[in-house]
KOLSEPA-705672 format. One record per residue: z, y, x of N, C-alpha, C, O, CB in turn. Coordinates in steps of 0.02 Angstrom, whole numbers, padded with zeros to 5 digits, always signed. Glycine has a CB too. Example, Ala and Ser with C-alpha at 12.3 -4.5 7.8 and 13.67 -1.06 7.14 Angstrom:
2
+00390-00284+00660+00390-00225+00615+00390-00165+00660+00423-00166+00712+00452-00224+00565 +00354-00112+00642+00357-00053+00684+00394+00002+00645+00402+00057+00670+00286-00030+00704 
This chain:
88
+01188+00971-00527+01121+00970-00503+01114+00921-00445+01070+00878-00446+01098+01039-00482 +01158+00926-00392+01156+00857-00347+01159+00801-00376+01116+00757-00374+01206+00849-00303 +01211+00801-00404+01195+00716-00456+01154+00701-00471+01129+00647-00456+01213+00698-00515 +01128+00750-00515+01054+00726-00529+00988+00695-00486+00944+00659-00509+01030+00779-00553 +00994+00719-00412+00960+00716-00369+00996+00639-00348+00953+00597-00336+00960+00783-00325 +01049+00620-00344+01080+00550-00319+01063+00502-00372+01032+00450-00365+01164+00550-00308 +01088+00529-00430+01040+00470-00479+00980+00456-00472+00969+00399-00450+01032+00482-00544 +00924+00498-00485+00866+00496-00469+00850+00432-00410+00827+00376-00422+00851+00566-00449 +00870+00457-00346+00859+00421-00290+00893+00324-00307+00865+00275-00281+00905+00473-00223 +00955+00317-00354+00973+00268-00356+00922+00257-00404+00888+00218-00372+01039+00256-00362 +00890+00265-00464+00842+00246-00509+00771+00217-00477+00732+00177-00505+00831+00306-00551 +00765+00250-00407+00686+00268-00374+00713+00201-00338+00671+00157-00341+00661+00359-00319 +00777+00179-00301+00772+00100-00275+00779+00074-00309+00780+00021-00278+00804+00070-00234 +00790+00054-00381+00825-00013-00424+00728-00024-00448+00708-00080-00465+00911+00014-00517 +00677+00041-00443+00615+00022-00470+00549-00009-00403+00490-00023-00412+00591+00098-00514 +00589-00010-00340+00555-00010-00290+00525-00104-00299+00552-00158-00309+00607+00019-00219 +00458-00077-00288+00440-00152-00259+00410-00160-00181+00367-00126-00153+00380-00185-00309 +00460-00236-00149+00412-00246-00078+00358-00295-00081+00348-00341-00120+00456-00272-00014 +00332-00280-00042+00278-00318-00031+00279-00372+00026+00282-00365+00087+00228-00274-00022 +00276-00428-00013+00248-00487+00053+00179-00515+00075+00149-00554+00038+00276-00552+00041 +00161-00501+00116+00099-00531+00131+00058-00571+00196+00081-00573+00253+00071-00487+00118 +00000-00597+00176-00031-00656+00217-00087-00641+00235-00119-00605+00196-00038-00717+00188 -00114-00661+00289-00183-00660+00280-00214-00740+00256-00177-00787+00273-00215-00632+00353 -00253-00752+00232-00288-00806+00233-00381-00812+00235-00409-00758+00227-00260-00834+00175 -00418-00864+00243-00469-00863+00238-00496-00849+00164-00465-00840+00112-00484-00913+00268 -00572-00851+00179-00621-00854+00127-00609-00924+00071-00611-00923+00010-00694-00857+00166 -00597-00978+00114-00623-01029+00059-00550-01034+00040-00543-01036-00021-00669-01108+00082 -00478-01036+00084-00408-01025+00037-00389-00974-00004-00345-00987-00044-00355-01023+00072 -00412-00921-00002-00406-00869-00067-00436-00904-00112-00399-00918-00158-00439-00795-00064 -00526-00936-00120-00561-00978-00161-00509-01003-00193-00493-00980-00248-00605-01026-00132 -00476-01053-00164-00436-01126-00172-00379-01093-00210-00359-01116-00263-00410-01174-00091 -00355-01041-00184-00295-01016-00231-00308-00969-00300-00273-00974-00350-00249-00973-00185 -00357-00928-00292-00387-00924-00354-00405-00974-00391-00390-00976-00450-00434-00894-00351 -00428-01006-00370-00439-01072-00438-00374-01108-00456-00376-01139-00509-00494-01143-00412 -00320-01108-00423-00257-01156-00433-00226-01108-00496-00210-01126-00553-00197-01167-00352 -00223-01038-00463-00193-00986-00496-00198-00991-00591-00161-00986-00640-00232-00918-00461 -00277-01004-00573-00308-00997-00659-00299-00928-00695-00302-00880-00656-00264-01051-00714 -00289-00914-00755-00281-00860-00777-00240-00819-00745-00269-00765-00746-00268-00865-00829 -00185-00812-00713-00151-00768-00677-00184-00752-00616-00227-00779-00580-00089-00791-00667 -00145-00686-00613-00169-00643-00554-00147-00696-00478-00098-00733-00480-00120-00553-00558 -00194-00690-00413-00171-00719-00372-00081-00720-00344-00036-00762-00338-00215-00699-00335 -00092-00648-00333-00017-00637-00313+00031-00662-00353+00078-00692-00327+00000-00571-00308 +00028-00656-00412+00095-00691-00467+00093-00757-00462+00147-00781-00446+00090-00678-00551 +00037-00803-00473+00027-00854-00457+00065-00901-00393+00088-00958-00399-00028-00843-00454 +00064-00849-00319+00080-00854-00259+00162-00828-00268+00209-00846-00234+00028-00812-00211 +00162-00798-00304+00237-00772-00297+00301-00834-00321+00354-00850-00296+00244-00696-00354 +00264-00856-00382+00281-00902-00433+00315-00971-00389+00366-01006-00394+00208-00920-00482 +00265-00969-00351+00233-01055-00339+00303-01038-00279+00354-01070-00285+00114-01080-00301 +00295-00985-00223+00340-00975-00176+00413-00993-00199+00449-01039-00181+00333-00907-00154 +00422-00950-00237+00502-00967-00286+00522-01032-00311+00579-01041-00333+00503-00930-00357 +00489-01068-00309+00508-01123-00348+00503-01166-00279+00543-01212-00281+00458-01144-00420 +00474-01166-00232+00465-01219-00171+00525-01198-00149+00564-01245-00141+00399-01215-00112 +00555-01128-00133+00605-01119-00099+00673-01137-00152+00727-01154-00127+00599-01046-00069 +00665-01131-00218+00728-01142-00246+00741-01237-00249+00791-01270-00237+00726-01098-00329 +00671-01256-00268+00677-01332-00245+00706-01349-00181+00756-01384-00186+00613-01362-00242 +00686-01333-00118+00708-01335-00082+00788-01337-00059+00812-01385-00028+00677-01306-00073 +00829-01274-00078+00881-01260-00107+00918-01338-00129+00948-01381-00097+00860-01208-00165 +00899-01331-00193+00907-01395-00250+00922-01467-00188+00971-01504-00180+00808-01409-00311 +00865-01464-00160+00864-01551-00122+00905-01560-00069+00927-01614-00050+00790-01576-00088 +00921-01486-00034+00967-01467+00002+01034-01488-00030+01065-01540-00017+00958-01399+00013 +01046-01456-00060+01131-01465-00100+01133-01558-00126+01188-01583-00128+01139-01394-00201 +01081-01595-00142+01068-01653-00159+01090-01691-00112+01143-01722-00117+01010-01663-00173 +01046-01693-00053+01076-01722+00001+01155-01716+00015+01190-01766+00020+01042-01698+00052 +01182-01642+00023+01244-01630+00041+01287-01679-00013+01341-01703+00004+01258-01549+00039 +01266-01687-00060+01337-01720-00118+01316-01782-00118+01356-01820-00145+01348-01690-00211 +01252-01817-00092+01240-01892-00069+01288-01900-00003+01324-01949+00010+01151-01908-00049 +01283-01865+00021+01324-01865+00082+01395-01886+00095+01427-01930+00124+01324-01810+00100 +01403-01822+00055+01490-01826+00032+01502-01888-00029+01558-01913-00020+01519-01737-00011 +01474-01912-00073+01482-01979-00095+01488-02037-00072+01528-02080-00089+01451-01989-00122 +01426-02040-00009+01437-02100+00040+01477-02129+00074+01483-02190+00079+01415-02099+00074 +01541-02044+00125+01578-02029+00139+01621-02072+00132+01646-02117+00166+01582-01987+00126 +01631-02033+00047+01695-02067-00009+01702-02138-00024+01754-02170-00023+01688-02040-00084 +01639-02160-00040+01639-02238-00050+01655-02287+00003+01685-02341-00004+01577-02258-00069 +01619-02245+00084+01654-02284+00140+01729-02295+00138+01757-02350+00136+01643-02249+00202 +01763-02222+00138+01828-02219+00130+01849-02282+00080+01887-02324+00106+01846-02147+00103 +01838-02289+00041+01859-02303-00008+01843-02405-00027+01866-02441-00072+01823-02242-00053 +01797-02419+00029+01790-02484+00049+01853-02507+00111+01883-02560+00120+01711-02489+00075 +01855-02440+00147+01916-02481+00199+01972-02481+00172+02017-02507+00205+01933-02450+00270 +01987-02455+00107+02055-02448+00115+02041-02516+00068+02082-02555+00091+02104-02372+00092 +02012-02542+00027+01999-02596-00002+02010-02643+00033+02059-02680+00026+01947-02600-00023 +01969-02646+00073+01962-02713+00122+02048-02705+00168+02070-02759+00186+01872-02702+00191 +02090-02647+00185+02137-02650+00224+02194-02680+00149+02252-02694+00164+02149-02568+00272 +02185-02684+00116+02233-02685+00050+02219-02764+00054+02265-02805+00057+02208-02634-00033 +02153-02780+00052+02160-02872+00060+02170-02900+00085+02196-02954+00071+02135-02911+00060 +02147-02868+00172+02181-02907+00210+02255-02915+00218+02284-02961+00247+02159-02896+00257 +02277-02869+00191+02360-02850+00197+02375-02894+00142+02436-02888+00136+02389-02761+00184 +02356-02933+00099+02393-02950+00048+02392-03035+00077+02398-03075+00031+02359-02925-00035 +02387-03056+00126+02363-03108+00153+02420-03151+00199+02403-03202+00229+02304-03084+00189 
């Protein structure tokens, strides 16, 4: 019978939803209802959030391996250039 009561409670968080929220004006709710289109505002807003932050993410890690390529190719010019001049 306790178990039952611990399951329950683990079932009651895996179904929990939070809520995020904003205030905004009159004419930006307008503006986002119309962007939204057939979907509900919030999904719309939820949608759009996820993808700016996972892009974000994305351009993040982009940069980092431009980075580390640049790095490499520097490296990889001196030892060039120390190999020619050395052969001299």
């Amino acid at each position: 019978m306790g178990d039952d009561h611990v399951t329950g409670d683990l079932h009651d968080a895996e179904r929990s939803h939070w809520t995020v929220s904003t205030k905004v004006s009159e004419d930006d709710y307008a503006l986002l209802k119309q962007l939204a289109g057939d979907q509900r505002v919030g999904e719309w807003v939820r949608d759009v959030l996820f993808k700016a932050v996972l892009a974000e993410r994305t351009a993040e890690a982009h940069r980092t391996i431009l980075g580390e390529l640049l790095a490499l190719r520097k490296i990889l010019l001196n030892l060039q250039f120390t190999v020619a001049a050395g052969s001299r």
